[in-house]
C-alpha positions in Angstrom: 0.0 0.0 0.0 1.6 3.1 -1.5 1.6 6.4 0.7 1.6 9.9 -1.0 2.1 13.2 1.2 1.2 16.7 -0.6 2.7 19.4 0.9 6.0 19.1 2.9 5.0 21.9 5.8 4.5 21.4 9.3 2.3 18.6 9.1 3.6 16.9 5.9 7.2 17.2 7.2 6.4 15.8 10.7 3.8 12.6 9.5 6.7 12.2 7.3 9.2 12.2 9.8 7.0 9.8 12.3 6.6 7.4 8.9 10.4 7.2 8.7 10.9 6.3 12.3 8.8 3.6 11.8 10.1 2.3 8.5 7.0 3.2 6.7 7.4 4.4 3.2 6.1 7.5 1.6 6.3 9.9 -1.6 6.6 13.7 -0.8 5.5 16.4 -2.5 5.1 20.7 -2.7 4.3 23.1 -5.0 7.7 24.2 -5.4 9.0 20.9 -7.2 11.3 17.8 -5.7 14.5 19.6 -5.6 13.7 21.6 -2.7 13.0 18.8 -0.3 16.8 17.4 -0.6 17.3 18.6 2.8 14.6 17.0 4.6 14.8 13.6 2.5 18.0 13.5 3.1 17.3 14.0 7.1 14.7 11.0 6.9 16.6 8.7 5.0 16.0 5.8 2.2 12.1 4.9 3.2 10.7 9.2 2.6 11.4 9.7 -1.5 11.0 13.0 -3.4 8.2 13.4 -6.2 6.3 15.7 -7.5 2.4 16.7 -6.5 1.0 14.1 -9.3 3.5 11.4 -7.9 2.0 11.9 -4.1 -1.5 11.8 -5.6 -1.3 8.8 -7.6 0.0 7.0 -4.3 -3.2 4.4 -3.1 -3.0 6.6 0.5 -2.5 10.1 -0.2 -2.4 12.5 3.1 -3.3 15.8 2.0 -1.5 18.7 4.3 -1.6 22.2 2.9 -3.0 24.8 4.3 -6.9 25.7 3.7 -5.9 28.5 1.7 -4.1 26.9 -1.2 -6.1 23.9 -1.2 -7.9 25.1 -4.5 -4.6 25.4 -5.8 -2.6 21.8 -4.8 -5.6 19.8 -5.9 -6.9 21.7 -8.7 -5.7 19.2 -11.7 -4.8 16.2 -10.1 -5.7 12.3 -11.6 -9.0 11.2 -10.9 -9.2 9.6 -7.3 -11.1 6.6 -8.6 -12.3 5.3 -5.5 -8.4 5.9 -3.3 -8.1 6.9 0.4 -7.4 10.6 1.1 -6.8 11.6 4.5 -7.8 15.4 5.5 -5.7 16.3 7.6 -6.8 20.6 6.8 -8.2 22.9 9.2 -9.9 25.9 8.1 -7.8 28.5 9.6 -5.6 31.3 7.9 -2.3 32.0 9.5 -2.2 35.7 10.4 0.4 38.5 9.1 1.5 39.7 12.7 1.5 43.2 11.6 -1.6 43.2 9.6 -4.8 44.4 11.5 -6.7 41.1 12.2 -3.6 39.5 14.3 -5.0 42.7 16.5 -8.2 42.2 15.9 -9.8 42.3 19.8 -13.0 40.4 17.8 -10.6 37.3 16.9 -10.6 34.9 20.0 -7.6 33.3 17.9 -5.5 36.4 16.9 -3.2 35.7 20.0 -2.4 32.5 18.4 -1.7 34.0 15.2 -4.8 32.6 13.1 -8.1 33.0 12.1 -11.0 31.0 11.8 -12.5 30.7 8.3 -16.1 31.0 7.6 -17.3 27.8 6.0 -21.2 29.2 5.5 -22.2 26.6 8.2 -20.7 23.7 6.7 -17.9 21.7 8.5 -14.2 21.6 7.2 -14.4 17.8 5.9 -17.9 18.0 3.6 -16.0 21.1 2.1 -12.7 19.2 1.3 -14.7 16.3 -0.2 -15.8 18.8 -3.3 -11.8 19.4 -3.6 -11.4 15.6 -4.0 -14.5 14.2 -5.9 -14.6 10.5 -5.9 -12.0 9.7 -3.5 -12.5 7.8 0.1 -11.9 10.9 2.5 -10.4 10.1 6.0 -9.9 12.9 8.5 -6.9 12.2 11.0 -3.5 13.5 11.4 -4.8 17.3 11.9 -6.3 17.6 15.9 -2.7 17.9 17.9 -0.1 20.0 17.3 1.9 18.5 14.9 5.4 18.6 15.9 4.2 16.3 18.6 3.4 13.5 15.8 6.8 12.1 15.8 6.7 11.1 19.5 3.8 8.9 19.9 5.1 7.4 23.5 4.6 9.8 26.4 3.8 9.0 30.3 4.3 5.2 29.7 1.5 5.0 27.2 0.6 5.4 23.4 -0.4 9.0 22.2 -3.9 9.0 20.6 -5.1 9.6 17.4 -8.4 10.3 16.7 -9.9 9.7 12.9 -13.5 9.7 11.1 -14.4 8.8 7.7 -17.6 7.3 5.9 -16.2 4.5 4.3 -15.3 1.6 6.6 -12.2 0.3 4.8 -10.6 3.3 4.1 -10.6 3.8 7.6 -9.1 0.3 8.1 -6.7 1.4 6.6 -5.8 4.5 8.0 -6.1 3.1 11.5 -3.2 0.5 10.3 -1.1 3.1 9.8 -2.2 4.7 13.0 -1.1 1.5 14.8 2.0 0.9 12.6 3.4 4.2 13.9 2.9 3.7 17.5 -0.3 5.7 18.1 -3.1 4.4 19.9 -6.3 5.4 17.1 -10.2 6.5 18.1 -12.3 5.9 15.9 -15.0 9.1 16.2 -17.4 7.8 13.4 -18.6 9.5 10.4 -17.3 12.7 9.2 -20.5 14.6 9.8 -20.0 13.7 13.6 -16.6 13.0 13.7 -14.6 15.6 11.6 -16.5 19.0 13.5 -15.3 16.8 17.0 -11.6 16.8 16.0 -11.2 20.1 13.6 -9.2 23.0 15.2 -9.8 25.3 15.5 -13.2 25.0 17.1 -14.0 21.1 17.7 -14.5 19.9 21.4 -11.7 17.6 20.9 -9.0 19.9 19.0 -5.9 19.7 20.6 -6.9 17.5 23.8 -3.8 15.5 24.1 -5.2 11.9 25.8 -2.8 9.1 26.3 -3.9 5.3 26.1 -2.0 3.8 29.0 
């Protein structure tokens, strides 16, 4: 089973650092082309490969990890999902300019953090990124915790836990695997109409609650 990872920020780097710990192979991929990741492939070693943004997307698990804002923009184009797993692992936030006016917007419960929240017209982040990916098997997971604690699933004597939703029951099957594989504990919150508004920063009862599994 193939795994794909568009966009090598935050997120992307750090799922693709916890892959390579675990000797899990993966395809990364940013807007800006192969040549720019030598650095961090070269950090992770032979399991994390280079590609470009159609390489990642043609991988049977492909984790999607941009930011809301250019989401239009890395999956406008792509190969037909035909029916593969894509885990969400957006939020629908915009990352603030600390010297523009909203970071000090006193109306912005978030502009301390540096972020905003981004109206969605009353719809929740995951039945949004669907129309982005039509025909693929949408997984959300990877997106409720601060992601440089990814790579460090053992804390406290237990497992770190993952929480995921999706629709499809084997897509999720195989998203807990790699759950498992890498040494999180996975919670499985059900559909992504319950599930995905649960675990989705910045708003969700259960964004950035870190439990352990003991």
């Amino acid at each position: 089973m193939s795994i794909g990872i568009i966009g090598a920020g935050a997120l992307g780097s750090n799922v693709a650092r916890l892959l390579a710990r675990n000797g899990v192979s993966a395809t990364i991929a940013n807007s800006r082309g192969p040549g720019t990741l030598a650095a961090l492939v070269g950090e992770l070693g032979p399991s994390i490969r280079a590609g470009t943004v159609n390489e990642a997307a043609s991988a049977d698990i492909v984790l999607v990890a941009v930011r809301w804002v250019d989401l239009e923009k890395a999956l406008g184009g792509l190969p037909a999902w035909n029916g593969r797993v894509v885990i969400d692992g957006t939020n629908p936030v915009e990352f603030l300019d600390p010297d523009s006016p909203d970071a000090k917007d006193p109306n912005n419960p978030l502009a301390a953090y540096g972020i905003k929240a981004i109206d969605l017209g009353g719809k929740h982040s995951s039945e949004v990124f669907r129309e982005f990916v039509p025909g693929a098997r949408v997984v959300k997971a990877f997106n409720h915790l601060d992601v440089r604690l990814l790579p460090e699933p053992a804390v406290s004597g237990g497992q770190r836990v993952l929480f995921y939703s999706g629709d499809d029951v084997d897509a999720k099957a195989e998203v807990r695997k790699i759950i498992e594989r890498t040494g999180h504990f996975p919670v499985d919150l059900g559909g992504l109409d319950i599930g995905g508004p649960l675990a989705g920063l910045p708003f969700g009862s259960l964004a950035g609650v870190g439990f352990i599994k003991i």
